[in-house]
NULUM-124527 format. One line per field, with one value per residue (C-alpha): residue in one letter; residue number from 1; x, y, z. Coordinates in steps of 0.25 Angstrom, whole numbers, plus 5000, padded with zeros to 4 digits. Example, Ala and Ser with C-alpha at 12.3 -4.5 7.8 and 13.67 -1.06 7.14 Angstrom:
BEGIN
resn = [a,s];
resi = [1,2];
X = [5049,5055];
Y = [4982,4996];
Z = [5031,5029];
END
This chain:
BEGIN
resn = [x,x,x,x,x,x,x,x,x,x,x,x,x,x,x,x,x,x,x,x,x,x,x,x,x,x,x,x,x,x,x,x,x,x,x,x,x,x,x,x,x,x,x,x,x,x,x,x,x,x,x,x,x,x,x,x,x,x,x,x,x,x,x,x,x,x,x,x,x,x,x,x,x,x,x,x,x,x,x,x,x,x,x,x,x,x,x,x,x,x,x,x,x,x,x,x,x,x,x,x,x,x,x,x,x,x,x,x,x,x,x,x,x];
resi = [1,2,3,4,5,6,7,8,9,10,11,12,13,14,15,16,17,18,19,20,21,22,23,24,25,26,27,28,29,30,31,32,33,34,35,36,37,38,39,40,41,42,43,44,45,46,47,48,49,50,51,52,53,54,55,56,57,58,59,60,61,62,63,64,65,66,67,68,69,70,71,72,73,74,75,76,77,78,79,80,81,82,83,84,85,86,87,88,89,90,91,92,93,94,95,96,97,98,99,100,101,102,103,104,105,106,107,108,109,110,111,112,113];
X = [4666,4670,4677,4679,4665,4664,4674,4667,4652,4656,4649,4647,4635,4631,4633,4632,4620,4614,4617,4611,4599,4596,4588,4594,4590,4575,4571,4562,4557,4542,4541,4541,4541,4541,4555,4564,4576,4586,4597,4596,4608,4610,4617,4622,4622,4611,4597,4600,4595,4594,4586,4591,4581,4590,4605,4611,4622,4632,4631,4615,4603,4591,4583,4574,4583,4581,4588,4584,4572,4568,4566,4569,4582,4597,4609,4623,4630,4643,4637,4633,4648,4654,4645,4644,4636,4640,4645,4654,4648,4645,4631,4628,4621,4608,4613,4600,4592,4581,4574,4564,4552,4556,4542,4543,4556,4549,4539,4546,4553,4539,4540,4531,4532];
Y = [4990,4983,4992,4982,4980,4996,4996,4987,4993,5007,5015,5013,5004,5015,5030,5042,5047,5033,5032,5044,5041,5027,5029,5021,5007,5006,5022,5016,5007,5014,5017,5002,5002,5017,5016,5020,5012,5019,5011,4997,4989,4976,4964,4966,4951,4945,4950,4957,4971,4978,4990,4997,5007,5010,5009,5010,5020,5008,4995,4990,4990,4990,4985,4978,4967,4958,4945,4931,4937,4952,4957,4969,4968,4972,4972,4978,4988,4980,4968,4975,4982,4968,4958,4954,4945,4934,4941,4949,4962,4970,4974,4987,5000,5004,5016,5021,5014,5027,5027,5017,5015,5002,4997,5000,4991,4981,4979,4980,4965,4959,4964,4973,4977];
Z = [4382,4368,4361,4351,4347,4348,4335,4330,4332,4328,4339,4353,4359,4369,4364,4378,4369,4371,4385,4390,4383,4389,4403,4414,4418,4422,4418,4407,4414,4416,4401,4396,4380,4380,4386,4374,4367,4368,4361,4352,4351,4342,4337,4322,4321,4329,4333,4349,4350,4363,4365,4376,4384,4397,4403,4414,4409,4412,4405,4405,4398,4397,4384,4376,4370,4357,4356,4359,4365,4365,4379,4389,4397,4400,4392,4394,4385,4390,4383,4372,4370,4370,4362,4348,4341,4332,4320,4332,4328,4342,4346,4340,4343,4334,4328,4321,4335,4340,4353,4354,4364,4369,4365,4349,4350,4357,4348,4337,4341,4346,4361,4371,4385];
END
């Protein structure tokens, strides 16, 4: 974990309540778009957003992702904790961020399942 980018974010990228909430890896996957976002995270200084639907309580994701291309796939938490974009701010968590369906947050940057 970067605990440098920590004191610099303000928060952690991963709270328990978070956690808990987030099914493990594959659990979703027979609900499709109903599957519900349970997290978004972002780069204050570029356009990458993850939306993530599961975890596997350790280190990865699963997620809708938005950046060169948007598309469904896995990320770490451990890549998250340590990167930051050009400005060097760290990748944040949305703070205001509800659960989603995973097919609203689709839609909403031009993609369907």
């Amino acid at each position: 974990m970067n605990t440098h980018n920590d004191s610099i974010r303000g928060h952690k990228l991963l709270t328990k309540e978070i956690r808990a909430n987030l099914p493990p890896l594959c659990a979703t996957d027979n609900l499709g778009s109903k599957a519900i976002v349970q997290v978004k995270f972002f780069t204050p200084d570029s356009n990458w957003t993850w939306y993530a639907t599961e975890f596997d309580g350790k280190d990865t994701f699963f997620s809708f992702v938005v950046g060169f291309e948007p598309e469904l796939g896995y990320f770490l938490l451990s890549d998250l904790e340590s990167s930051q974009g050009k400005l060097g701010l760290p990748i944040e968590r949305d703070l205001h961020f509800k659960p989603t369906p995973l097919g609203d947050i689709m839609k909403k940057h031009g993609k369907e399942l």
